[in-house]
Phi, psi and omega in degrees: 000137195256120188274175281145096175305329194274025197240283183300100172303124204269180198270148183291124179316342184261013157283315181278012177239354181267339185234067161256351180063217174292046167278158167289147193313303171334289199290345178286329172296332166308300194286353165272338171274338171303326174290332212280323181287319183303289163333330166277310182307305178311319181285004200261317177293312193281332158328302185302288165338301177323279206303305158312338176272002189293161201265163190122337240348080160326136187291183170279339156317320210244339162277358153249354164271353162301309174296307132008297169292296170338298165307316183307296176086173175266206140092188201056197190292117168072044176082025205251347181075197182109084192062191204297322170305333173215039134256110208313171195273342179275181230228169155290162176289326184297328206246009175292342181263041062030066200065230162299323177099016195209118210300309197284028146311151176294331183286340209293293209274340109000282193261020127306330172278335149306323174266028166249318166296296179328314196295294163329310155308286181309259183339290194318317175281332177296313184291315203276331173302312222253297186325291165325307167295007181216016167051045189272145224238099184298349162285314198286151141308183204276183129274077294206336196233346175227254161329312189282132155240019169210129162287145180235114205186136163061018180253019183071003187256311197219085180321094186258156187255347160292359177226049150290156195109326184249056168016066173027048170224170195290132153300085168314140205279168166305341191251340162282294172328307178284325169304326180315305198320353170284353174302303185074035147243141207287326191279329165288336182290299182340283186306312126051220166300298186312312217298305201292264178347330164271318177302358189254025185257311154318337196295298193295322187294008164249007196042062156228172167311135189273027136240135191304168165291311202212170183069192181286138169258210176289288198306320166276012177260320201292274169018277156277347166314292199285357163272318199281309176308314128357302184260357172254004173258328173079043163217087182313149201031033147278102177328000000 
């Protein structure tokens, strides 16, 4: 029987530091960064992996934008996230079996930089697919309204000037975004309603209209989001 490497856990530094005996501090901080990519990879695989494993088989499209979110996270002002500073340590129900499951676990900052990597991976190969199927011009934008689903920025694929604002990771369009809410778990509606709020805060800080003209907007992922939440909480306006 053949194992699936990305199955196999490579061994945790503190298994591999409990049997170094006197090596010096020095050479043991060497052998854990030489050790530190196999450990990153693996966590980069069992991410893509959750977020695929959500029930639904979500397209790829749809497993960054599940990651997308996780990062944004819940908690700060006015429950709305947005990176590690002002997010509460809890996870999606997808990404709790994720190490500890929890960001602000002794493990958080770890597989936050793995679900940053994921996302990134996942966009680059979704643009470079759909660019291949259209014969798309690596100069041209995205299509934002039918095929196209990422403002695209800082993932090395596509330099986009629309998603300033997003601490040099890709944006998911509202419209991906609004396909998540079918997850039907209340910590991704959270999560969400925070993202799709700032993006419609950015909006305003470029001086455009905080609600899009035409397609799904920002305003329609809070909308549902803030219906879902209602009703599984039976407390209408409750973050």
């Amino acid at each position: 029987m053949t194992t699936n490497k990305s199955d196999t856990a490579p061994p945790t530094w503190a298994s591999i530091e409990a049997s170094l005996g006197t090596l010096s501090a020095e050479d043991r901080e060497a052998l854990r960064r030489l050790t530190a990519p196999a450990r990153h990879a693996w966590r980069v695989e069992r991410t893509i992996a959750a977020a695929a494993a959500v029930p639904g088989h979500p397209c790829r499209a749809m497993q960054a934008a599940l990651i997308a979110l996780d990062l944004h996270g819940v908690g700060g002002t006015a429950g709305c996230g947005s990176g590690p500073s002002q997010t509460s340590t809890l996870r999606a129900a997808w990404a709790r079996g994720l190490g500890k499951g929890a960001w602000q676990a002794t493990d958080g900052r770890a597989y936050r930089a793995a679900a940053e990597e994921a996302l990134c991976r996942l966009v680059a190969t979704e643009l470079e697919a759909r660019r291949a199927a259209a014969s798309v011009e690596v100069s041209s934008p995205p299509d934002l309204t039918t095929a196209g689903w990422i403002e695209a920025h800082g993932c090395g694929v596509l330099d986009s000037p629309w998603a300033q604002g997003c601490a040099g990771l890709p944006v998911v369009s509202a419209s991906v975004i609004f396909a998540a809410l079918a997850v039907e778990d209340a910590t991704v509606a959270q999560q969400a309603r925070g993202y799709a709020l700032h993006r419609m805060a950015e909006r305003v800080a470029r001086g455009e209209p905080v609600v899009e003209p035409e397609g799904t907007t920002w305003a329609d992922v809070v909308r549902v989001a803030r219906e879902f939440l209602d009703a599984a909480t039976g407390q209408p306006g409750s973050p």
